[in-house]
GUSETOR-866941 format. One line per 5 residues: their letters; for each residue x, y, z of N, C-alpha, C, O. Coordinates in nm, 4 decimals, m for minus. Layout:
N
a = X/Y/Z/X/Y/Z/X/Y/Z/X/Y/Z | ...;
REM end
This chain:
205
xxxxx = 11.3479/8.9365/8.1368/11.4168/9.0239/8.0431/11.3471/9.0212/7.9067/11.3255/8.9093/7.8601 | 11.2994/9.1546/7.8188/11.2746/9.1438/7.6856/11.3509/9.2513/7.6110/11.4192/9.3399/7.6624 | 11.3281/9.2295/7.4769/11.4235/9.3533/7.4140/11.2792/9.4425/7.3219/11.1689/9.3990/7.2888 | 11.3237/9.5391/7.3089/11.2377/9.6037/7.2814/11.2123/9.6201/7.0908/11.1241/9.6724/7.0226 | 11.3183/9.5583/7.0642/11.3423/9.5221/6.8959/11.3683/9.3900/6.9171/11.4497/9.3511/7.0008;
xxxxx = 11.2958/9.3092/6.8370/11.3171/9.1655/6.7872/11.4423/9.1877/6.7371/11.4694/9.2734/6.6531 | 11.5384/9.0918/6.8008/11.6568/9.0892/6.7156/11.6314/8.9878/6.6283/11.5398/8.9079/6.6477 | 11.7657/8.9797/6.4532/11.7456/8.9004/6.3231/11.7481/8.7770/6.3771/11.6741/8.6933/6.3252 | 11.8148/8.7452/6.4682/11.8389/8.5948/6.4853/11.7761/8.5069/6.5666/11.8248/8.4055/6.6164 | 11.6316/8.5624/6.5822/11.5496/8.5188/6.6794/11.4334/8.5205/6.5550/11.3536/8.4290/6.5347;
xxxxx = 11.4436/8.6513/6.4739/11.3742/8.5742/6.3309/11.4155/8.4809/6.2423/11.3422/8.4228/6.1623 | 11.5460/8.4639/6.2571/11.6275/8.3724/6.2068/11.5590/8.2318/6.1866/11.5143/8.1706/6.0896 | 11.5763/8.1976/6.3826/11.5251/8.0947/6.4097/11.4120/8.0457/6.3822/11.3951/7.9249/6.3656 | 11.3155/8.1371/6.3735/11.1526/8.1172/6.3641/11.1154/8.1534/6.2226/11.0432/8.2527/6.2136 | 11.1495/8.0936/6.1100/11.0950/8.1505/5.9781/10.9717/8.1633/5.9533/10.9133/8.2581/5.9007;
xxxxx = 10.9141/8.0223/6.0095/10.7871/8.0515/5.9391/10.6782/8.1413/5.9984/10.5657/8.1402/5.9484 | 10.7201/8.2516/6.1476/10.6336/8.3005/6.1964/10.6894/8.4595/6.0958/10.7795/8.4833/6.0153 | 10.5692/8.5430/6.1626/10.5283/8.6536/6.0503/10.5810/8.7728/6.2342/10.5335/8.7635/6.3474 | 10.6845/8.8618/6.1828/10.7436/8.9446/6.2176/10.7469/9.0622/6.1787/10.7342/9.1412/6.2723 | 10.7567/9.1015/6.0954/10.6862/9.2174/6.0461/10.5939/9.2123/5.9225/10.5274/9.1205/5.8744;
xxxxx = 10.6113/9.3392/5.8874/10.4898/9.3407/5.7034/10.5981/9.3968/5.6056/10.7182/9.3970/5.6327 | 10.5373/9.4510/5.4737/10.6167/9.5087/5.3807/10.6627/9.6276/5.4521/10.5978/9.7063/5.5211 | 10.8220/9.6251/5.4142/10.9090/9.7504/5.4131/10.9088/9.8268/5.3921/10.9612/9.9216/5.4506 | 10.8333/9.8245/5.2708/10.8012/9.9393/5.1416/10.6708/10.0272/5.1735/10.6283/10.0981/5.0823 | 10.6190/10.0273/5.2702/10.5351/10.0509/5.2780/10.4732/10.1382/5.4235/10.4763/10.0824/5.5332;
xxxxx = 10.4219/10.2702/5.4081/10.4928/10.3494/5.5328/10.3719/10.3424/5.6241/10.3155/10.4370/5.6790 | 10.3365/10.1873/5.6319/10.2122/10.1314/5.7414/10.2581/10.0737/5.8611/10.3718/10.0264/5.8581 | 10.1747/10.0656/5.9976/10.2401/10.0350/6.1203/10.1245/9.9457/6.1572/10.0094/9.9817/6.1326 | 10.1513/9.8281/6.2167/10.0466/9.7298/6.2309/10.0414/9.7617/6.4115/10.1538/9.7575/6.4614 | 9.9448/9.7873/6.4955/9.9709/9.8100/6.5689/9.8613/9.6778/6.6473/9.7594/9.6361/6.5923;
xxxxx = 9.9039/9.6374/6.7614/9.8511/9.5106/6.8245/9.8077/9.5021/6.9311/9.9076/9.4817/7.0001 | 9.7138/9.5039/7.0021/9.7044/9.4581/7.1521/9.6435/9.3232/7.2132/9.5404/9.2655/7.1785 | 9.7537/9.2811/7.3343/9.7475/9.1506/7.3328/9.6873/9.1351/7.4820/9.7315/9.2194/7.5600 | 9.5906/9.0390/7.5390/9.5380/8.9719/7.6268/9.3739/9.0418/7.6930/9.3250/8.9946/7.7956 | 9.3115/9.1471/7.6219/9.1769/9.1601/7.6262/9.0923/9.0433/7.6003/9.1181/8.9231/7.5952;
xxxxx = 8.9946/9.1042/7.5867/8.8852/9.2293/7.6303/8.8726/9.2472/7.7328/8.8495/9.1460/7.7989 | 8.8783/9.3635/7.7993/8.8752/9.3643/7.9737/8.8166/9.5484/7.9441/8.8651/9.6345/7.8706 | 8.6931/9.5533/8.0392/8.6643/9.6335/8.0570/8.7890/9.7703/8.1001/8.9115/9.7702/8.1123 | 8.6663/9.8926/8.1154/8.7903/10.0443/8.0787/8.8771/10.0729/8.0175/8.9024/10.1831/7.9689 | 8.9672/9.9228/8.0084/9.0737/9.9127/7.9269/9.1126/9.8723/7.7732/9.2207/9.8809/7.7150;
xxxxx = 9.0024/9.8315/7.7344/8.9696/9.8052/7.6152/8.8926/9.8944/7.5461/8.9327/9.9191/7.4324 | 8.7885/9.9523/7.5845/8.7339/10.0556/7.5299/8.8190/10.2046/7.5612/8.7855/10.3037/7.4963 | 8.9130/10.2134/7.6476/9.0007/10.3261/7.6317/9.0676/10.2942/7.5067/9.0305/10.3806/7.4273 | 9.1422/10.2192/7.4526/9.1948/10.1629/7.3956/9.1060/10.1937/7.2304/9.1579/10.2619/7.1420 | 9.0177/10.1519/7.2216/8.8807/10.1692/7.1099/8.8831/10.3008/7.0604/8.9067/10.3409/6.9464;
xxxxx = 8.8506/10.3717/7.1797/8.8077/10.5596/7.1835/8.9521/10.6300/7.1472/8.9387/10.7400/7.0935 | 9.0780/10.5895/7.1654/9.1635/10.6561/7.1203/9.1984/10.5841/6.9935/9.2768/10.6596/6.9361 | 9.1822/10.4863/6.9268/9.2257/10.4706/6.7998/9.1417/10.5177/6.6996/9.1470/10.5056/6.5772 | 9.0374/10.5922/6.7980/8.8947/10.6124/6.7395/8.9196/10.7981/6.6819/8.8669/10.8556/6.5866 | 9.0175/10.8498/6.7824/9.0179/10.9572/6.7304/9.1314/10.9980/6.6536/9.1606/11.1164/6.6364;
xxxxx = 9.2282/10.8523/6.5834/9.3081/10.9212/6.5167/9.3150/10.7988/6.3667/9.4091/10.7459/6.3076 | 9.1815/10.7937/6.3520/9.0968/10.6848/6.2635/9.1936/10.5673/6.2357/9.2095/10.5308/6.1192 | 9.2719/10.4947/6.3569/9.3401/10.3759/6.3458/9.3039/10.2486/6.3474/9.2027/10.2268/6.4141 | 9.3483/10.1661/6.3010/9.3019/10.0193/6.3137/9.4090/9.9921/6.3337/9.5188/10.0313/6.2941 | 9.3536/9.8815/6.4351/9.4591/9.7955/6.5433/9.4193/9.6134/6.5272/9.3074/9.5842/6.4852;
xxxxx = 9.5128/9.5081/6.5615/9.4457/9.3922/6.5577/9.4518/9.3653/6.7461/9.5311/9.4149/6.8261 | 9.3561/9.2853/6.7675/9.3120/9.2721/6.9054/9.3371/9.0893/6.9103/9.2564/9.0057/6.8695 | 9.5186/9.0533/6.9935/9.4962/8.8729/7.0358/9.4079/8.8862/7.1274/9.4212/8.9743/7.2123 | 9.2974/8.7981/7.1272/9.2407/8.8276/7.2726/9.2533/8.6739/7.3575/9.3001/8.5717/7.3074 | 9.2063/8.6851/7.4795/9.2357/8.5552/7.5306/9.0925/8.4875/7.5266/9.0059/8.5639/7.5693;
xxxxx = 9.0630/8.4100/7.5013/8.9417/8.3049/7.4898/8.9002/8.3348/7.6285/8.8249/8.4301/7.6081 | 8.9001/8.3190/7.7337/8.8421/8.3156/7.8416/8.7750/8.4376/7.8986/8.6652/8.4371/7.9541 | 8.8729/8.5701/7.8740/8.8080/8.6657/7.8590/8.7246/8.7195/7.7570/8.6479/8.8130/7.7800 | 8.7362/8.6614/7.6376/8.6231/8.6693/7.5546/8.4657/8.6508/7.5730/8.3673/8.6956/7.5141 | 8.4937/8.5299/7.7250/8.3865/8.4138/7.7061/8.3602/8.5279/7.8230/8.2579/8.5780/7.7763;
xxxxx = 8.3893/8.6099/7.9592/8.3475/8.6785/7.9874/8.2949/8.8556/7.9746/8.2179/8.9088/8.0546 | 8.3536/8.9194/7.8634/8.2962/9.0022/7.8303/8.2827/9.0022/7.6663/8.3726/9.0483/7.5960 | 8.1832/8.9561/7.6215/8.1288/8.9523/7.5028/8.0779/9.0753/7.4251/8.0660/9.0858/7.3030 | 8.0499/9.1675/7.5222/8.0320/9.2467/7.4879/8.1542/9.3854/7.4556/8.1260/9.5052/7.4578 | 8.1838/9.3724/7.4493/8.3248/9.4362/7.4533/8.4138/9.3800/7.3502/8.4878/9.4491/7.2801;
xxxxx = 8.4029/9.2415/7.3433/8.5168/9.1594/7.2389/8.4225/9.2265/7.0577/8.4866/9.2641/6.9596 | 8.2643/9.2216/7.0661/8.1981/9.2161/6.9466/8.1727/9.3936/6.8707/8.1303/9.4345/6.7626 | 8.2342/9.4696/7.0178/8.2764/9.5961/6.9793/8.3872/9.6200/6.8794/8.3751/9.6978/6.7848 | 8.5535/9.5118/6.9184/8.6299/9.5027/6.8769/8.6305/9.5167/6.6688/8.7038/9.5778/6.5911 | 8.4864/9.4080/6.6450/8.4910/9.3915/6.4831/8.4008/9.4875/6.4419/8.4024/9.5047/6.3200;
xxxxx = 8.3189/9.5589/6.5067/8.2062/9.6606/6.4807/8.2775/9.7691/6.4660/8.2237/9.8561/6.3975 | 8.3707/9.7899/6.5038/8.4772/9.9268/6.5060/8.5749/9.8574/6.3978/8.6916/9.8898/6.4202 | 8.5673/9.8110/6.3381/8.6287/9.7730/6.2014/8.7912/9.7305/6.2130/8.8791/9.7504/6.1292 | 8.8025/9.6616/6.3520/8.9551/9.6120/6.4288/8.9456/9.4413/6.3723/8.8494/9.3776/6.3295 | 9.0357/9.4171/6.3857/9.0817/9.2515/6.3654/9.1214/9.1840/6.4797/9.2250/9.2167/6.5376;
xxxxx = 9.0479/9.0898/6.5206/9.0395/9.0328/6.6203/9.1381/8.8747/6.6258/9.0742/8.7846/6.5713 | 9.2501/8.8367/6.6695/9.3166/8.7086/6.6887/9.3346/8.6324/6.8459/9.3201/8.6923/6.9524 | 9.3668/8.4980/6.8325/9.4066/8.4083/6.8920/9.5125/8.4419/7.0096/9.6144/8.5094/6.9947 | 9.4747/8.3899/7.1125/9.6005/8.4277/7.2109/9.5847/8.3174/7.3363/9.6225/8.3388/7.4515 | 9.5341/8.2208/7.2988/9.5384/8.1015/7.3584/9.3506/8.1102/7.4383/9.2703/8.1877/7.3865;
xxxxx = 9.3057/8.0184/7.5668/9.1926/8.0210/7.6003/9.2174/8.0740/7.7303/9.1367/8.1304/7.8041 | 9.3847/8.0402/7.7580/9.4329/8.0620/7.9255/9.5590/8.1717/7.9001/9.6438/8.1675/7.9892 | 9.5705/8.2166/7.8504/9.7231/8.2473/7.7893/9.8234/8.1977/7.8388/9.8870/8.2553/7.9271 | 9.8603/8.0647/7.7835/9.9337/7.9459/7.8212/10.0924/7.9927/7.7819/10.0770/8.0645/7.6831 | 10.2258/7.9864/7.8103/10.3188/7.9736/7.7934/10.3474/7.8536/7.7484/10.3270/7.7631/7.8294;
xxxxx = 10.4113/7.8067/7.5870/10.4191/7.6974/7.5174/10.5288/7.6493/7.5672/10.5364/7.5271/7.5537 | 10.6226/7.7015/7.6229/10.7635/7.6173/7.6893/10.7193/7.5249/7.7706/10.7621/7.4094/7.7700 | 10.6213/7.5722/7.8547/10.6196/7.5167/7.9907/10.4541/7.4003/7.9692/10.4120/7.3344/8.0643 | 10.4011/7.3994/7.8615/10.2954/7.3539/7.8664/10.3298/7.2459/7.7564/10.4005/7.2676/7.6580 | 10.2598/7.1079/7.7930/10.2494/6.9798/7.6938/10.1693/7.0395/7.5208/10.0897/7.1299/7.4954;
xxxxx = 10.2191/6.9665/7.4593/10.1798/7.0199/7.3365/9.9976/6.9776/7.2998/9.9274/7.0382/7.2189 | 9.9596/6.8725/7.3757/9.7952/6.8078/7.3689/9.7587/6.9367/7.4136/9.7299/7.0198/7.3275 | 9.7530/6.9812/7.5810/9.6974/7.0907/7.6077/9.7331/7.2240/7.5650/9.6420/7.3067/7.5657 | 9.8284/7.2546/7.5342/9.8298/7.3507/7.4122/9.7807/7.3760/7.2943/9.7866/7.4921/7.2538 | 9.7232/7.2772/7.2153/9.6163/7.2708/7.0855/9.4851/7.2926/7.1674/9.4073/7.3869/7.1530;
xxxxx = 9.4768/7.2163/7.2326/9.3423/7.2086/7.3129/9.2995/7.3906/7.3034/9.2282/7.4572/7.2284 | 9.3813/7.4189/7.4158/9.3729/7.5699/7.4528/9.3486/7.6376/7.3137/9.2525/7.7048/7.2764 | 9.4740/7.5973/7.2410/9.4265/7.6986/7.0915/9.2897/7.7180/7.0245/9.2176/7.8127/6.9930 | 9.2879/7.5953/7.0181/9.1622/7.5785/6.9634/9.0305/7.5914/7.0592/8.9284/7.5849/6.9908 | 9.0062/7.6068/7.1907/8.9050/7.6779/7.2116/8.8814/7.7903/7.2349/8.7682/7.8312/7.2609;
xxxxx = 9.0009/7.8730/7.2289/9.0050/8.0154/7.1750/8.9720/8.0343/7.0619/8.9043/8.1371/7.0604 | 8.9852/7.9769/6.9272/9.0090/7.9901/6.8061/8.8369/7.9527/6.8023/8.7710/8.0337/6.7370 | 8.7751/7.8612/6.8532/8.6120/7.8527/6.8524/8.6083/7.9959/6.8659/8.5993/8.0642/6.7639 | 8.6147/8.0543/6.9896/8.5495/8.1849/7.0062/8.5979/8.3063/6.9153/8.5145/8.3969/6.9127 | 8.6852/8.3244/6.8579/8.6990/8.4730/6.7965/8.7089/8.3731/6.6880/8.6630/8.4570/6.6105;
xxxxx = 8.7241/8.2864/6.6238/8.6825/8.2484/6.4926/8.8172/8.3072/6.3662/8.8207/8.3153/6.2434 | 8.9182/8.3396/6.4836/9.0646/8.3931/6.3858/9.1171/8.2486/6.3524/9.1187/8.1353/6.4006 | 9.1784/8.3505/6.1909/9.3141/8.2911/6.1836/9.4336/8.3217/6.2392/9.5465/8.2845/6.2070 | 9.4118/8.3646/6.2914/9.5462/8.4682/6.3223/9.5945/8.4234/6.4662/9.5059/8.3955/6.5470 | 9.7139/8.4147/6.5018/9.7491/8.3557/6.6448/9.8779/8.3991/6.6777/9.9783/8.3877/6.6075;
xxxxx = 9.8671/8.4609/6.8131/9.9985/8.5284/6.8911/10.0041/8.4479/6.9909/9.9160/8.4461/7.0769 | 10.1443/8.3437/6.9937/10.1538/8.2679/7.1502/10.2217/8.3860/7.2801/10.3262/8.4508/7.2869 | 10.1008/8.3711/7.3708/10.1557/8.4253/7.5007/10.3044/8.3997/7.4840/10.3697/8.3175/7.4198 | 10.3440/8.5348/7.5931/10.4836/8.5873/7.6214/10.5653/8.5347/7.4585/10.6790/8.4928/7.4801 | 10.5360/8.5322/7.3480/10.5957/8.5043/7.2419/10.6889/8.3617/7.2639/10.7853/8.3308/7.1938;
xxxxx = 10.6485/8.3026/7.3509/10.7334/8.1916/7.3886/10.6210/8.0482/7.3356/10.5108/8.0268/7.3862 | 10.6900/7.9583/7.2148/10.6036/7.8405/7.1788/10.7047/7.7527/7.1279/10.7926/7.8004/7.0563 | 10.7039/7.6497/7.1512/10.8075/7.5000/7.0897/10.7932/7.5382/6.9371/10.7027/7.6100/6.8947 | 10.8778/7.4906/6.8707/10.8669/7.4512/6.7477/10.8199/7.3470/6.6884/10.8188/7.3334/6.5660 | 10.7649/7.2412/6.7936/10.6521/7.1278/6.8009/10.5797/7.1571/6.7978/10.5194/7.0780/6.7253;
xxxxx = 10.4783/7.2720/6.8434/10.3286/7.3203/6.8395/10.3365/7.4074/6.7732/10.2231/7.4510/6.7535 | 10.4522/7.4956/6.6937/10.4521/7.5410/6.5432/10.3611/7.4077/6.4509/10.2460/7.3999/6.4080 | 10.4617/7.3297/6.4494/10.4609/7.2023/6.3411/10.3181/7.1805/6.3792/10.2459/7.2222/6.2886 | 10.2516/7.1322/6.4765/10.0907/7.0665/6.5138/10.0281/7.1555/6.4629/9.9637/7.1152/6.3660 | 10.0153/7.2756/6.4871/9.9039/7.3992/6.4540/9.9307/7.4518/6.3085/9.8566/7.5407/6.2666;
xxxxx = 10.0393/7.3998/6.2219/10.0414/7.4270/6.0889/9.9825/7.3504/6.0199/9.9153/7.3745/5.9196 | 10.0083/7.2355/6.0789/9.9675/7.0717/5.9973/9.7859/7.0847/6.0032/9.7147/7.0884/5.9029 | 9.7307/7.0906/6.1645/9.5819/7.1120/6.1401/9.5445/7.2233/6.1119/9.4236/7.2464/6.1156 | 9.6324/7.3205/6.0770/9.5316/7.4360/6.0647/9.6404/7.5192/5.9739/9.7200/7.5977/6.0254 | 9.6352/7.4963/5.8502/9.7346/7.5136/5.7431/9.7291/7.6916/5.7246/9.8384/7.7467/5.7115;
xxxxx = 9.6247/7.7643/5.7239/9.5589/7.8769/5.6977/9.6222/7.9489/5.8289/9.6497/8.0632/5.7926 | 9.6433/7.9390/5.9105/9.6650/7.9774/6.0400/9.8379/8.0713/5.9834/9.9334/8.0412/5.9118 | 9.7953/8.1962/6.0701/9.9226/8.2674/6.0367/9.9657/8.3175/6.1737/9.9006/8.4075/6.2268 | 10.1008/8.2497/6.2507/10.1500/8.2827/6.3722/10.1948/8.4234/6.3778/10.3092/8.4396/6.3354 | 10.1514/8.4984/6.4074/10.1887/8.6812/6.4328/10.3104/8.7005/6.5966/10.2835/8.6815/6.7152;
xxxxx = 10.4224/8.7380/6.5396/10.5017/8.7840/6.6681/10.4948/8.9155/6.5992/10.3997/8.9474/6.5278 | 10.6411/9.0228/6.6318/10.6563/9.1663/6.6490/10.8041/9.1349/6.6503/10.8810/9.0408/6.6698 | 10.8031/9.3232/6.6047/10.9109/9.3485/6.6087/10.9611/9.4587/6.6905/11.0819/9.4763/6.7062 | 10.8738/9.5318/6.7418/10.8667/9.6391/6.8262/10.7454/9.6071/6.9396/10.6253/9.5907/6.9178 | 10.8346/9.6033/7.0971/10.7442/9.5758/7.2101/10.7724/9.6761/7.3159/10.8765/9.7073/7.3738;
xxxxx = 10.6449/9.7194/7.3247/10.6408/9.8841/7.4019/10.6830/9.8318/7.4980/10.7599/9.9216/7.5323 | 10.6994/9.7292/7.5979/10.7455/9.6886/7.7256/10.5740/9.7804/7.8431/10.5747/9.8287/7.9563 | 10.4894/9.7684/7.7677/10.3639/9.8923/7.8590/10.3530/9.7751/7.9474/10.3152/9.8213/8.0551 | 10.3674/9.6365/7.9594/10.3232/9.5857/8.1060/10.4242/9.5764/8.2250/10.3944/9.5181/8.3292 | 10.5586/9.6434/8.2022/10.5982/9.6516/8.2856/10.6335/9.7478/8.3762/10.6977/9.8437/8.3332;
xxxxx = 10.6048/9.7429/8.4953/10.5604/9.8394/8.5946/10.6749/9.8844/8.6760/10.6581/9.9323/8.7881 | 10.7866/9.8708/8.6239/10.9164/9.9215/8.6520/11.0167/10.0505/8.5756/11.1099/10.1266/8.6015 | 10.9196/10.0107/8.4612/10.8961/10.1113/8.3697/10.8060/10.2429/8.3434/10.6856/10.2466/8.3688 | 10.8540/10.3127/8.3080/10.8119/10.4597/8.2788/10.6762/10.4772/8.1667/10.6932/10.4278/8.0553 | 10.6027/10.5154/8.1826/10.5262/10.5996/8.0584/10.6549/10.6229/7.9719/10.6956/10.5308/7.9010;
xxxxx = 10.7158/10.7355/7.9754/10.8318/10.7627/7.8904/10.9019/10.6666/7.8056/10.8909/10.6647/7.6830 | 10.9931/10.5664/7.8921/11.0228/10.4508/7.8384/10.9580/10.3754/7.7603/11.0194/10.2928/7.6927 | 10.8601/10.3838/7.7547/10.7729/10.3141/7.6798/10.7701/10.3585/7.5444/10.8176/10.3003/7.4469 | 10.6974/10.4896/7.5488/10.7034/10.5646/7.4168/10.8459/10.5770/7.3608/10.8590/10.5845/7.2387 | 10.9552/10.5798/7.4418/11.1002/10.5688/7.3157/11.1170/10.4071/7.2949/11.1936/10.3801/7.2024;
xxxxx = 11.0718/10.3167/7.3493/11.0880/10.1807/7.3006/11.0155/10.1683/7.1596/11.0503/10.0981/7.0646 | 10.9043/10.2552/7.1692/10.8277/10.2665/7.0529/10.9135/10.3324/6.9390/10.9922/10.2916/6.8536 | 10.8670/10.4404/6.9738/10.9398/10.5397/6.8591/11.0998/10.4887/6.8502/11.1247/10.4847/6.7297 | 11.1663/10.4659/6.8927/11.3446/10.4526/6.8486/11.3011/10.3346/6.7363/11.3556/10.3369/6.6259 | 11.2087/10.2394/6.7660/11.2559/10.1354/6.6605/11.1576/10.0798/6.6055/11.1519/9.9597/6.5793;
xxxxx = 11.0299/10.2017/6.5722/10.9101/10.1726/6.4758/10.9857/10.2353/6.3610/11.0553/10.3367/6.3594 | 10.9409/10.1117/6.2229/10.9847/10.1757/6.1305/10.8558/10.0939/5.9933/10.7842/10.0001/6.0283 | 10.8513/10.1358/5.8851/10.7573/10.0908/5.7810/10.7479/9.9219/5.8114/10.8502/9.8589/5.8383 | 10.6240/9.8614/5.8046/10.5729/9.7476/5.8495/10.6342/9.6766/5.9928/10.6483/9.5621/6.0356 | 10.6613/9.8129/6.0394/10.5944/9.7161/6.1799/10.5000/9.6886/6.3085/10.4208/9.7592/6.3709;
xxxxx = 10.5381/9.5712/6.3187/10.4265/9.5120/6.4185/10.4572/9.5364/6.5660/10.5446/9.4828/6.6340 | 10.3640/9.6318/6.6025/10.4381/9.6955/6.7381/10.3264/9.6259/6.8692/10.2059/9.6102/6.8493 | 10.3806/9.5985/6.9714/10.3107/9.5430/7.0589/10.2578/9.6211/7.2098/10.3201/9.6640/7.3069 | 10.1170/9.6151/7.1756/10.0767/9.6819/7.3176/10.0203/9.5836/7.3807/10.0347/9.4744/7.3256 | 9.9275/9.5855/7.5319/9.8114/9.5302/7.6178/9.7097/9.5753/7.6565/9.7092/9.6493/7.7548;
xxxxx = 9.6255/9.5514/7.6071/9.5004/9.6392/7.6828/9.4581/9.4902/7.7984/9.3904/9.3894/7.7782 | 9.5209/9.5302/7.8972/9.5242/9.4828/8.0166/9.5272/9.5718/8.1113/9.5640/9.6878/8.0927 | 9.4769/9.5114/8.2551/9.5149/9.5856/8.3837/9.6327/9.6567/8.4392/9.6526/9.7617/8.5003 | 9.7189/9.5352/8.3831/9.8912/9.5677/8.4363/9.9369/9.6559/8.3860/10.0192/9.7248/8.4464 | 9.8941/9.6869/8.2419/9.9345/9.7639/8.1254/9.8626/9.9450/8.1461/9.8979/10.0533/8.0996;
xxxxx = 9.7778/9.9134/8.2156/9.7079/10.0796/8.1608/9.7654/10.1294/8.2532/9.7090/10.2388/8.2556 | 9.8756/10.1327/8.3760/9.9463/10.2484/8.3837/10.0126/10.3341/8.3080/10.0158/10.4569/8.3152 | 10.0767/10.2458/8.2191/10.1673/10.3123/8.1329/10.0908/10.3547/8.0101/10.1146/10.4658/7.9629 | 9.9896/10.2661/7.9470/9.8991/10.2267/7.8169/9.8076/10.4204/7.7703/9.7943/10.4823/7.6648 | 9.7670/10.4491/7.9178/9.6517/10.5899/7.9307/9.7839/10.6839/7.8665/9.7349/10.7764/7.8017;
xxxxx = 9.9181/10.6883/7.8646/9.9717/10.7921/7.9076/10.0581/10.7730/7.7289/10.0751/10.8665/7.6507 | 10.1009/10.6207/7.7039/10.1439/10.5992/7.5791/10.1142/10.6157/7.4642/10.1657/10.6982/7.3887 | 10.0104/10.5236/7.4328/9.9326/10.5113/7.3572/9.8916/10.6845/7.2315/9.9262/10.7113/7.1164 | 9.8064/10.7592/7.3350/9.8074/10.8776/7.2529/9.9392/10.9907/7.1973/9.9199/11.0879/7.1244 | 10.0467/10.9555/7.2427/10.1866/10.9961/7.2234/10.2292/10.9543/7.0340/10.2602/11.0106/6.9291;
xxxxx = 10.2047/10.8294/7.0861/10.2733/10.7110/6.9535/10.1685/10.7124/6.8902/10.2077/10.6714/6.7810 | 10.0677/10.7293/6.8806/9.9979/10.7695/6.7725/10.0001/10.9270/6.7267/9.9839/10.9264/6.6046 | 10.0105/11.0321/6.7637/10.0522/11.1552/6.7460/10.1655/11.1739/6.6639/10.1715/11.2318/6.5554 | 10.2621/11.1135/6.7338/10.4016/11.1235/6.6591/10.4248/10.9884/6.5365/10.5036/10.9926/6.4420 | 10.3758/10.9281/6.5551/10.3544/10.7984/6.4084/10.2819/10.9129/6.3033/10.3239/10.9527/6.1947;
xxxxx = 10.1809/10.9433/6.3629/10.0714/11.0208/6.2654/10.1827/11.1192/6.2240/10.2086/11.0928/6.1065 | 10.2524/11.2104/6.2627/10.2469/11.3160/6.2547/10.3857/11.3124/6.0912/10.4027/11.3926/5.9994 | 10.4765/11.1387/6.1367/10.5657/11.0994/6.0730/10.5087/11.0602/5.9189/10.5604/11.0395/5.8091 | 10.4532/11.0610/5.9414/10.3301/11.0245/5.7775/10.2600/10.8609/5.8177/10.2236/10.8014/5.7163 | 10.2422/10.7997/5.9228/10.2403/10.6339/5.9022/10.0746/10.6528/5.9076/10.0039/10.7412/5.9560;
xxxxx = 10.0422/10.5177/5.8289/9.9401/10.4902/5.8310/9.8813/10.3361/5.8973/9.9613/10.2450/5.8763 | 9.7858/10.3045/5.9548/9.7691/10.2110/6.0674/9.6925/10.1128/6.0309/9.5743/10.1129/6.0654 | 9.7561/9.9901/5.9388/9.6535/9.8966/5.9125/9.6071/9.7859/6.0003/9.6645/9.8208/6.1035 | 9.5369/9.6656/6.0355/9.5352/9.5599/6.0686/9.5631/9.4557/6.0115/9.5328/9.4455/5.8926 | 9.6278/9.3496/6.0782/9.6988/9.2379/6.0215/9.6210/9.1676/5.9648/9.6600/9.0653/5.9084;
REM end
C-alpha cells in the first residue's frame, strides 16, 4: 500500500528529512528513482529535453557501475544526480553496518550529497549514523508519488496522482525503471504539458 500524498504526520515523524521545497515558489522538483537503465533512461532525458526540464536522478550504485555511460549523460544534460543505496536496500529490513556500507558505495560512485532511501522506508538509527558521518548529506523523500511502478495501475491513474496533488515545491516521484515504463512512456509527457501549461517551472534538488 502507498499514498499518493505524503501525509503531515509521516512528516511529522521524520523532521529532519527534506519533503518538499519553498511554497512560495511556483517550482516542481521532479525525481526519478532506481536508474540508469538503458531505453528507459534516455526516454526519460529526451522528454525533459523537449520541455527544457531538469529533473534529479537517485540512481542505484550498481547500476551505475553497469551503465556508465548513461549515468554521465545524466550531469552533461545539466540533471542532478543522487544516492539510492548500491543494492537498493530496504532500511527496515537491513542491519544498520550494511546499510552505511551500501550507502556509501553508492555515494563513491555518483559522488552525491543527496540521498533517497529505497521504498522511502529507513530506521531512524541510520538517519542518526549517516548524519553524524556525513553531516552535509541531505535525505530527500516526496510529497507526491506517481505510483508509475505499479502495474495494477493505469497510465491515467498515474497522471491524476500527479496532478490532484502537485502543488508549488513539490517533490514528485517517478522511475526510470523497467517496471515503470509501462505507465512512465504514456505519463510523463502529460505532467509535464499540463505542469507547463499551469505556469510551473522544473528545478533540481
Amino acid at each position: 500500500m502507498y499514498l499518493a500524498k505524503s501525509p503531515f504526520w509521516l512528516q511529522w515523524f521524520y523532521p529532519k528529512l527534506t519533503w518538499h521545497k519553498n511554497r512560495r515558489q511556483k517550482f516542481i522538483y521532479l525525481t526519478f528513482d532506481d536508474g540508469p537503465i538503458p531505453v528507459v533512461t534516455p526516454f526519460v532525458l529526451n522528454t525533459l529535453k523537449k520541455f527544457n526540464a531538469k529533473a534529479t536522478f537517485f540512481c542505484i550504485g550498481d547500476n551505475v557501475r553497469k551503465h556508465p555511460d548513461i549515468f554521465s549523460l545524466l550531469e552533461a544534460e545539466g540533471h542532478t544526480v543522487g544516492n539510492h543505496t548500491y543494492n537498493h536496500l530496504k532500511g527496515w529490513k537491513t542491519d544498520n553496518k550494511e546499510y552505511l556500507k551500501n550507502f556509501e558505495e553508492c555515494a563513491e560512485l555518483t559522488g552525491s550529497r543527496l540521498f533517497r532511501p529505497p521504498y522511502g522506508r529507513i530506521k531512524k538509527s541510520q538517519i542518526k549514523i549517516i548524519k553524524a558521518l556525513y553531516p552535509a548529506t541531505e535525505i530527500i523523500m516526496w510529497d507526491v508519488l506517481s505510483g508509475d511502478w505499479d502495474q495494477n495501475i493505469s497510465p491515467e491513474k498515474c497522471i491524476q496522482n500527479v496532478l490532484k496533488n502537485a502543488k508549488n515545491g513539490s517533490i514528485i516521484v517517478f522511475h526510470d525503471s523497467e517496471k515503470a515504463y509501462g505507465r512512465l512512456e504514456h505519463t510523463l509527457p502529460v505532467v509535464l504539458t499540463v505542469l507547463n501549461e499551469q505556469g510551473f517551472g522544473f528545478k533540481t534538488l
